[in-house]
GULO-997639 format. One record per residue (C-alpha): y, x, z; residue number from 0; residue in three letters. Coordinates in steps of 0.25 Angstrom, whole numbers. Each point is the difference from the previous one (the first is absolute). Last residue first. Layout:
REM residues N
[rec [Y,X,Z],NUM,"ALA"]
...
This chain:
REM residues 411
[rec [-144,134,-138],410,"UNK"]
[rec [-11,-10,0],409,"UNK"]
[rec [-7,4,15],408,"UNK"]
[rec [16,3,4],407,"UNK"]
[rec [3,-12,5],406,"UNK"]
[rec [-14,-4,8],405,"UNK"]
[rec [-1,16,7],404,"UNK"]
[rec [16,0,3],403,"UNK"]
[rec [-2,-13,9],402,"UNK"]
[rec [13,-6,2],401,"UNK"]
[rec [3,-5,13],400,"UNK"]
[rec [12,7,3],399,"UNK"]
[rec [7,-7,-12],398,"UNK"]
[rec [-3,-14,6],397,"UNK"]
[rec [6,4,12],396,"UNK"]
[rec [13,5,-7],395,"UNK"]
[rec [0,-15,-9],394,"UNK"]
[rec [-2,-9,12],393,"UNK"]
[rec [8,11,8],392,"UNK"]
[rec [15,1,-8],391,"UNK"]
[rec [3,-14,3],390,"UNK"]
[rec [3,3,14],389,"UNK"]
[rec [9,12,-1],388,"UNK"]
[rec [10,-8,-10],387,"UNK"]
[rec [0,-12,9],386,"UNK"]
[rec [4,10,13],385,"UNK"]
[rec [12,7,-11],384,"UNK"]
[rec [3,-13,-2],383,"UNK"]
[rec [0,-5,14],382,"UNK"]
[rec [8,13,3],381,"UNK"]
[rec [11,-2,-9],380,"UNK"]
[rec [3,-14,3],379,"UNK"]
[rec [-1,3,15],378,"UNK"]
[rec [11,10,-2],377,"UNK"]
[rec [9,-7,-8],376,"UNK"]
[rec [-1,-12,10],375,"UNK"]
[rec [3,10,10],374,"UNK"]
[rec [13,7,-6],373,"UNK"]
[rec [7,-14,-4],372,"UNK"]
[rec [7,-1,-11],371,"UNK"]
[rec [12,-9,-2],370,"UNK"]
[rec [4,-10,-11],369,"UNK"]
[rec [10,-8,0],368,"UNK"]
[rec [-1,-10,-14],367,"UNK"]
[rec [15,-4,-1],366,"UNK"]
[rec [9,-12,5],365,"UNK"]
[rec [-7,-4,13],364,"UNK"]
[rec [-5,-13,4],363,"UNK"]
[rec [-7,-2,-11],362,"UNK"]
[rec [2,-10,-12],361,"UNK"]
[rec [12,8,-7],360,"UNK"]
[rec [-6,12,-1],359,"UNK"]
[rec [-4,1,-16],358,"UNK"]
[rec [13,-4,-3],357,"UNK"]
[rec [-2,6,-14],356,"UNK"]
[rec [13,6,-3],355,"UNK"]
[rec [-5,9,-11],354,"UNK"]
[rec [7,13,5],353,"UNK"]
[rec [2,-7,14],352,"UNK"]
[rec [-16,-3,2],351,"UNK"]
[rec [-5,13,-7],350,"UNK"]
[rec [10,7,9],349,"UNK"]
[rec [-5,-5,11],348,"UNK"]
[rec [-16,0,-3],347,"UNK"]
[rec [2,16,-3],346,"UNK"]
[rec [9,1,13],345,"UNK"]
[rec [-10,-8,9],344,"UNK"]
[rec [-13,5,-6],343,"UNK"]
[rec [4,15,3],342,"UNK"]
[rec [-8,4,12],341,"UNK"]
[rec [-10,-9,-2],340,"UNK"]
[rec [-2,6,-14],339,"UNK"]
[rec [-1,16,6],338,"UNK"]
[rec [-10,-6,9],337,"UNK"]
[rec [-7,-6,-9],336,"UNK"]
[rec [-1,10,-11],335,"UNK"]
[rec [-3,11,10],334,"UNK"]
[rec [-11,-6,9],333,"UNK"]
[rec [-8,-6,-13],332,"UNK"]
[rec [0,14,-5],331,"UNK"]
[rec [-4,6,12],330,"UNK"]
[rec [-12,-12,0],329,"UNK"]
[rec [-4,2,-14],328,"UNK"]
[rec [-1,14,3],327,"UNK"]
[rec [-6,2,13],326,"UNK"]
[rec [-12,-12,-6],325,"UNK"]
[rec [-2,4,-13],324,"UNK"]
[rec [-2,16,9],323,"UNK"]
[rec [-8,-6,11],322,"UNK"]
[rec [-10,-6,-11],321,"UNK"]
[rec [-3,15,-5],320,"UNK"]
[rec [0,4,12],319,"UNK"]
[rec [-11,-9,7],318,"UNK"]
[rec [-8,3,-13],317,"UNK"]
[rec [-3,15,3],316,"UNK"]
[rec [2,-4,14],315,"UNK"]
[rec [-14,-6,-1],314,"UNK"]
[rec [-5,9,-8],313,"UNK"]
[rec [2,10,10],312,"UNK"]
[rec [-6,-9,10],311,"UNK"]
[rec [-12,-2,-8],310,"UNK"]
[rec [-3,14,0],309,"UNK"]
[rec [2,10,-9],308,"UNK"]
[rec [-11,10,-3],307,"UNK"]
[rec [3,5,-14],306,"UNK"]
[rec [-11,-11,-2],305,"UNK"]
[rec [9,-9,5],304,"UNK"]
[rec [12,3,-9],303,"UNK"]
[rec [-11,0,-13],302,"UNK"]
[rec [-2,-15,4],301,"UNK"]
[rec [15,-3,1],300,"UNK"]
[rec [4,7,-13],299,"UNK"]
[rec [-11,-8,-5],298,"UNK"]
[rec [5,-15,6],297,"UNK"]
[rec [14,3,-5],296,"UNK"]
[rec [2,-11,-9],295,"UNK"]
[rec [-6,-10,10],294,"UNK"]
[rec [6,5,14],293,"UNK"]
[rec [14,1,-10],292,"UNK"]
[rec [-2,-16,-4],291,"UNK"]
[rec [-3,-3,15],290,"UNK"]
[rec [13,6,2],289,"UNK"]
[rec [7,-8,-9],288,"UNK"]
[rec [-5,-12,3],287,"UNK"]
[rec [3,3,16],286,"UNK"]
[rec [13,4,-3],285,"UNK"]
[rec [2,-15,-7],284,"UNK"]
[rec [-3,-4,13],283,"UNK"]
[rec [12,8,6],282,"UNK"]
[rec [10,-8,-11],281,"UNK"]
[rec [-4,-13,5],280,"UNK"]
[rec [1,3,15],279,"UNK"]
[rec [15,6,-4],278,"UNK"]
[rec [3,-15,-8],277,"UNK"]
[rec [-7,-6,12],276,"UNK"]
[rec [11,4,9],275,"UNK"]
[rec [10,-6,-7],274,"UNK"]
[rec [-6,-16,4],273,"UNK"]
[rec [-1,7,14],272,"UNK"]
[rec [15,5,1],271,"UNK"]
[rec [4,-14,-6],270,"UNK"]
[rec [-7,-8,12],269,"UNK"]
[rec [5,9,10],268,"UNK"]
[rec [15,0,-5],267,"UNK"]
[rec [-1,-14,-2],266,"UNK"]
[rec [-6,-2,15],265,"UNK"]
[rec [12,8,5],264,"UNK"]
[rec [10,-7,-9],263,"UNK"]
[rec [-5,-13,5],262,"UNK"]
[rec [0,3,16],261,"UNK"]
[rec [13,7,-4],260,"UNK"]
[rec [5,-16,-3],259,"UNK"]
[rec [-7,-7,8],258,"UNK"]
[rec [8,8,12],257,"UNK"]
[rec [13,-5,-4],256,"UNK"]
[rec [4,-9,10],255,"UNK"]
[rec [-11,-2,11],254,"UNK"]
[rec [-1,15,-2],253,"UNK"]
[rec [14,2,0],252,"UNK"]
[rec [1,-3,16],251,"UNK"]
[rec [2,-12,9],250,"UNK"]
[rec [2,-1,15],249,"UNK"]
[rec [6,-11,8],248,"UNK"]
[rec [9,3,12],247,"UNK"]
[rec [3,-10,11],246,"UNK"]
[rec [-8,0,12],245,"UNK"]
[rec [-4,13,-4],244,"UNK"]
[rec [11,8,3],243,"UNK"]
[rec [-1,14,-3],242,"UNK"]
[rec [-16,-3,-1],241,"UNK"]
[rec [4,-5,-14],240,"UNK"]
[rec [2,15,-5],239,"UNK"]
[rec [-13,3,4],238,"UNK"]
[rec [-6,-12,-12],237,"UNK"]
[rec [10,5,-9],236,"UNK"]
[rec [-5,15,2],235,"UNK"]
[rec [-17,-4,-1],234,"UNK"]
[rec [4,-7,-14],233,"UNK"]
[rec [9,11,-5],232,"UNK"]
[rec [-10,12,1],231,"UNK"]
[rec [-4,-1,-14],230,"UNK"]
[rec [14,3,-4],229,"UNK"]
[rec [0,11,8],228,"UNK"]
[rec [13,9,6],227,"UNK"]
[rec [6,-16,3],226,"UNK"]
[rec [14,-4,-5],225,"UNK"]
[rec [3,-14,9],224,"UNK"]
[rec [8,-14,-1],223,"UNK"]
[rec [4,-7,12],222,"UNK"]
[rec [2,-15,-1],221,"UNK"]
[rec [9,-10,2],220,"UNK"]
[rec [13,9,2],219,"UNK"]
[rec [13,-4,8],218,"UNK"]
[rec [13,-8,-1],217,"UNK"]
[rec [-3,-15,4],216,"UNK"]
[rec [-6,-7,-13],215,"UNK"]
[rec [7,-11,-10],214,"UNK"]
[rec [-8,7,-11],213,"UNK"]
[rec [11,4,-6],212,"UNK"]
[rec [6,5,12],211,"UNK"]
[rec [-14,8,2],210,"UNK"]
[rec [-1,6,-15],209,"UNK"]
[rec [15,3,2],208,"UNK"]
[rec [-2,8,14],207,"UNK"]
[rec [-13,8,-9],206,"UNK"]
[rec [8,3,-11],205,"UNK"]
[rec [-5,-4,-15],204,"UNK"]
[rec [-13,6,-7],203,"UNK"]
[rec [-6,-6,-12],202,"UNK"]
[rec [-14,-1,-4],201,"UNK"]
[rec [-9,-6,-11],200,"UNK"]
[rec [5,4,-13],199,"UNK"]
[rec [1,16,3],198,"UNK"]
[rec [-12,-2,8],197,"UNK"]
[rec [-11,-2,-10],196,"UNK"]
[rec [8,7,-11],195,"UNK"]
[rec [0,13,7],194,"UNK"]
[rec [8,6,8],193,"UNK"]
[rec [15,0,-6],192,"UNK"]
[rec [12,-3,10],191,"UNK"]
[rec [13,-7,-2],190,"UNK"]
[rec [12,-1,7],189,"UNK"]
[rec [13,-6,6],188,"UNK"]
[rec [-5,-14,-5],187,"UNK"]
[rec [11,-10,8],186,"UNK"]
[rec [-6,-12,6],185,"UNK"]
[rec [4,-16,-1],184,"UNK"]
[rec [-8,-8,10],183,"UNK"]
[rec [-9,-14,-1],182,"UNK"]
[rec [-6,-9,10],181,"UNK"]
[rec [-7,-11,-10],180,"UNK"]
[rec [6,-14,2],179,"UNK"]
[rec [-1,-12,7],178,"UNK"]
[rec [11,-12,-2],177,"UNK"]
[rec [13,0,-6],176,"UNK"]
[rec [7,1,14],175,"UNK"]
[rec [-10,12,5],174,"UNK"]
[rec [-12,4,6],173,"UNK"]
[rec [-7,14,-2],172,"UNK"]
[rec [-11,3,-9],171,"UNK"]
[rec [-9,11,3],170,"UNK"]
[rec [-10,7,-13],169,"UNK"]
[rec [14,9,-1],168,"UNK"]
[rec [11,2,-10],167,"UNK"]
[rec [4,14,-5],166,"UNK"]
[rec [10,0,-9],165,"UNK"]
[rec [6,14,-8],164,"UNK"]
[rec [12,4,0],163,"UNK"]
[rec [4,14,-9],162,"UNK"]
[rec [4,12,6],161,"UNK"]
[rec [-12,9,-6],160,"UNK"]
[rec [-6,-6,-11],159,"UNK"]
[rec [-6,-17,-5],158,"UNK"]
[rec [-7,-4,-10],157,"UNK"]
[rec [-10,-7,10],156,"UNK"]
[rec [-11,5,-10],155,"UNK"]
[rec [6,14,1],154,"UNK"]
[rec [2,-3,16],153,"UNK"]
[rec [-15,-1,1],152,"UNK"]
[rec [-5,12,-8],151,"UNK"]
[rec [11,8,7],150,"UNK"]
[rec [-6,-3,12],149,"UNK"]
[rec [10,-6,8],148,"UNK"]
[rec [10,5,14],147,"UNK"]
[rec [8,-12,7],146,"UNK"]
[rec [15,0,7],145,"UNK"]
[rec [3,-11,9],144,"UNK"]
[rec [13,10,4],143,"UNK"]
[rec [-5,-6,14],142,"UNK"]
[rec [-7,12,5],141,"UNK"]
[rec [-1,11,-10],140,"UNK"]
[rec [-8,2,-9],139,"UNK"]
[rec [7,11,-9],138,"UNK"]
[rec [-10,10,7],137,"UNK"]
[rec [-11,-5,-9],136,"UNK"]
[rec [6,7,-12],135,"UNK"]
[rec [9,-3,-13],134,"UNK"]
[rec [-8,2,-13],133,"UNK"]
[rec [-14,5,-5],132,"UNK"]
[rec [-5,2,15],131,"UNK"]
[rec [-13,5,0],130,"UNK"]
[rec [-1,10,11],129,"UNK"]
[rec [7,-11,11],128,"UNK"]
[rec [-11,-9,-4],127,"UNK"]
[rec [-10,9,6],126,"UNK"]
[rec [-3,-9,12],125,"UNK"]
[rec [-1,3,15],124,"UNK"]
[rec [11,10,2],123,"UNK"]
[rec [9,-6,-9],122,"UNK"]
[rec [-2,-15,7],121,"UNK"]
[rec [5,6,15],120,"UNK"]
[rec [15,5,-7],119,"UNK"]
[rec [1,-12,-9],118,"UNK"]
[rec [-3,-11,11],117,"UNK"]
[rec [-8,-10,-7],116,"UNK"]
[rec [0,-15,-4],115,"UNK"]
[rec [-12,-1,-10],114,"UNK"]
[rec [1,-9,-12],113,"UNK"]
[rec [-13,-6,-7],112,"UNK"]
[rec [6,-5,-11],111,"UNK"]
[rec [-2,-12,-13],110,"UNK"]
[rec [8,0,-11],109,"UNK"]
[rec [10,-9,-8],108,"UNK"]
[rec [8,3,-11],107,"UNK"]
[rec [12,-7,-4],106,"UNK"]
[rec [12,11,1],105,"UNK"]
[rec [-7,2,14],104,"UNK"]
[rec [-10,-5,12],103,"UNK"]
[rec [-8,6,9],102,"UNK"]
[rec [-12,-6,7],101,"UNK"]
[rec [-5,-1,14],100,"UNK"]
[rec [-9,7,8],99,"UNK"]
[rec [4,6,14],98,"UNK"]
[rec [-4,12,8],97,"UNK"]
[rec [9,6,12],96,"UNK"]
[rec [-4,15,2],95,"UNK"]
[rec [1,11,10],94,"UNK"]
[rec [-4,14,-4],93,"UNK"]
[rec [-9,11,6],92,"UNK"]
[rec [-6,14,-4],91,"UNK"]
[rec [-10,10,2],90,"UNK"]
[rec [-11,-10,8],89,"UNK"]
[rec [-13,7,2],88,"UNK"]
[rec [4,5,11],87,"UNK"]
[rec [4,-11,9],86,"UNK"]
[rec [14,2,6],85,"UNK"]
[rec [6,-7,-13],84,"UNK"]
[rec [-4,-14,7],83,"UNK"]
[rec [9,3,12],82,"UNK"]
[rec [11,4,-10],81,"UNK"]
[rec [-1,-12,-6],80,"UNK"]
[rec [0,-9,12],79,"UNK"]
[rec [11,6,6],78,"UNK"]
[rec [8,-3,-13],77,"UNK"]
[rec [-6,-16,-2],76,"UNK"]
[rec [8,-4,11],75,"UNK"]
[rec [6,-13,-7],74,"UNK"]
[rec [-15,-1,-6],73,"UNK"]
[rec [1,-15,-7],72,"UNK"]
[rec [-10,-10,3],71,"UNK"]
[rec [-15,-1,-6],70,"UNK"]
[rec [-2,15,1],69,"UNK"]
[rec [-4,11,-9],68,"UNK"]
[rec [-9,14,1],67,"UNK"]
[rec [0,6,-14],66,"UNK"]
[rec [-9,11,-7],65,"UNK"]
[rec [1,5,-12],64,"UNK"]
[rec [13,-8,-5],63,"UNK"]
[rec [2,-1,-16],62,"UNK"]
[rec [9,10,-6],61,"UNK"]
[rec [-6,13,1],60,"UNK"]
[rec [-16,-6,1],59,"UNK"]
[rec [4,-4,-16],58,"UNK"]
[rec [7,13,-5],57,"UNK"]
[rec [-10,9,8],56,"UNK"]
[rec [-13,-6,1],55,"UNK"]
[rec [4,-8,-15],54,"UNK"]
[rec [2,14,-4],53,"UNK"]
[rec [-13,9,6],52,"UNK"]
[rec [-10,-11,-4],51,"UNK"]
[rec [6,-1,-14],50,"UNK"]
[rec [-1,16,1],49,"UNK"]
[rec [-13,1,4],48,"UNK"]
[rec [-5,-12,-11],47,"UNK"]
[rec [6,10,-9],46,"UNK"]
[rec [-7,12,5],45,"UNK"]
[rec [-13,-5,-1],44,"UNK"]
[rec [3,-4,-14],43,"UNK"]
[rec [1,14,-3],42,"UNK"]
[rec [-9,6,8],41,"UNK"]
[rec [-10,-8,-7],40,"UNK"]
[rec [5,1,-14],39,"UNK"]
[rec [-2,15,0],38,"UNK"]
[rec [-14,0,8],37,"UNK"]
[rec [-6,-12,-10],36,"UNK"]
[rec [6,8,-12],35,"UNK"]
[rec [-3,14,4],34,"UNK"]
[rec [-15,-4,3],33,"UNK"]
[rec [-2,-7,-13],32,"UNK"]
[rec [7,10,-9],31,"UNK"]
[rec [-9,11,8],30,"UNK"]
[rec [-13,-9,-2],29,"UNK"]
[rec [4,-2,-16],28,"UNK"]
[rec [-1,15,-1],27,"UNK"]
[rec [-14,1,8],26,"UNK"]
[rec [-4,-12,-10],25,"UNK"]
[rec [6,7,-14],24,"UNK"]
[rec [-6,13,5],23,"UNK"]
[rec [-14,-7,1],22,"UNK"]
[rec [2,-7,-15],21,"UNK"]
[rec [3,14,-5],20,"UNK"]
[rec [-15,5,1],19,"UNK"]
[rec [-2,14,-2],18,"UNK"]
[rec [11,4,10],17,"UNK"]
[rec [9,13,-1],16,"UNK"]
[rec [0,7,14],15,"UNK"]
[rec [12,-2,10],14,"UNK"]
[rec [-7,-12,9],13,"UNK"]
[rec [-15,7,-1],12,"UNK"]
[rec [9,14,4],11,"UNK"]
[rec [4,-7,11],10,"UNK"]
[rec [-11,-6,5],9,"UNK"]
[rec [-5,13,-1],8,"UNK"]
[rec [9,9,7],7,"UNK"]
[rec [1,-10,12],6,"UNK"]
[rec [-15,-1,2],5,"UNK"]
[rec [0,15,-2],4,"UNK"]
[rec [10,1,12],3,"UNK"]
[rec [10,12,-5],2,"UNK"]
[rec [0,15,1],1,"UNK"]
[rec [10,8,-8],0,"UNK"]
């Protein structure tokens, strides 16, 4: 059967039964190497993925994307949503009253950014409605006074579904016993979980309530908007404000939240390089090895070339046996770490409940996502292959070079 002689001896030199140990050990740690830094590259890679992935879900899913709002109240604000919705990069639409303030209850205070919504426009633009633990948004209804917690937030309160719970405002209003804080007794009709970033920082209550409350004529202070692109949120905002410009302000999550995937962006490069040495480490040690070989096999070389083989062929002689550290470590590497990507979550999970770790408790979500991305995968995989292929042609040129008259004058 025939077969590429340079393939069928570097083959043969990678199978056959060594003099000297110490070269195998070499070759052996370069495969250990190469799997390691391919393995835990992947790995890690997919982590920082799925944080980027979760906190783009979760926290982009509750906070506004893109928002045009006014300094007085929008009592038409319906033909200016739909009129905002006709540009195409805009899926969806939702009014909005903002207010801060803080809630009150059984002697715990916290601080609250509430939104005044309308249930119906504020599920199409937010994924709270998926992660309702109790009640729902639809419970909202105009002048019920009703309000919607993280569930974080309303265990602090200590406080469940039906039970009042006091909002009081930043505002003071007038009165016989002086001035005092403008306050409002609400009724929780449900609790969301997110994450523990916004399940202790937002609440929701009826958009006519959030007006009345705020002494307001019925309407909407700002519109809120679900773009197609996150990234395109700046340049939408800004189109949205040509509506009416003489009376609508843009912002966007950039302005909001942007520092924050700028930071898991720059982590997840920085950490990618840091890893990427440990698979540059590991093909250098391909170069020892193979220099090694070149050196053990300098008469086999010489004897090759007076056979007739050219310095190409001995060349590729080498090339392969490199290539070979190189696909295995690097088809090892790819297996372990995708299979340990894939299942980091559930092992790290139960390791946290089994031994009630809390290992989650500091971010903003409560368990390690992970997800795999077939690019990265792919460009990790061919660097090291490429790396591989590079540090087999110091020791392959050298072996060419050989001169069979010189090392076999003393055999």
């Amino acid at each position: 059967m025939f077969r590429p002689l340079a393939l069928f001896i570097g083959l043969r030199y990678t199978r056959a039964e060594r003099s000297n140990r110490f070269i195998s050990f070499i070759s052996l740690i370069s495969i250990i190497g190469l799997t390691l830094g391919v393995a835990v590259l992947i790995t890690v890679l997919s982590v920082m993925n799925g944080f980027d992935r979760e906190i783009k879900s979760r926290i982009l899913g509750m906070i506004p994307q893109a928002t045009v709002t006014s300094t007085q109240i929008i009592p038409d604000w319906e033909p200016l949503a739909n009129q905002i919705k006709q540009d195409p990069e805009v899926s969806e639409v939702a009014p909005f009253i903002q207010l801060q303030g803080m809630l009150t209850s059984n002697g715990q205070v916290s601080g609250i950014m509430v939104s005044g919504v309308v249930p119906e426009y504020e599920q199409k633009v937010s994924i709270i409605g998926e992660h309702m633990v109790e009640g729902s948004l639809d419970k909202l209804q105009a002048g019920d006074f009703g309000i919607v917690l993280g569930v974080d937030l309303a265990d602090l309160m200590g406080v469940d579904v039906g039970d009042k719970i006091t909002l009081v405002l930043p505002e003071a209003s007038p009165s016989p016993a002086g001035i005092i804080p403008r306050f409002k007794r609400f009724t929780l009709v449900g609790t969301y979980d997110i994450s523990k970033e916004v399940n202790s920082l937002m609440a929701y209550i009826p958009m006519h309530d959030a007006a009345k409350l705020l002494r307001l004529p019925d309407g909407a202070q700002g519109i809120r908007m679900k773009v197609d692109n996150i990234f395109a949120a700046p340049k939408v905002s800004k189109a949205a404000t040509q509506v009416a410009p003489e009376r609508l302000y843009p912002t966007d999550w950039t302005q909001t939240h942007g520092n924050l995937f700028s930071a898991i962006q720059m982590e997840k490069a920085m950490i990618g390089l840091l890893l990427f040495l440990i698979v540059i480490v590991a093909a250098f040690n391909i170069v020892s090895s193979l220099v090694m070989m070149v050196t053990d096999k300098k008469s086999d070389v010489a004897i090759l070339k007076t056979f007739g083989a050219t310095p190409k062929l001995i060349m590729n002689v080498f090339v392969v046996q490199g290539m070979i550290i190189g696909v295995i470590g690097t088809v090892l590497g790819t297996i372990i770490g995708v299979t340990f990507a894939l299942s980091i979550s559930s092992v790290l999970g139960y390791i946290n409940d089994a031994f009630n770790l809390h290992l989650f408790d500091v971010y903003p979500v409560n368990y390690l996502p992970s997800y795999v991305k077939v690019s990265d995968v792919l460009i990790i995989v061919s660097a090291s292959f490429l790396l591989s292929f590079l540090m087999t042609i110091y020791p392959a040129r050298r072996a060419a070079k050989i001169q069979p008259a010189q090392t076999l004058r003393y055999e």
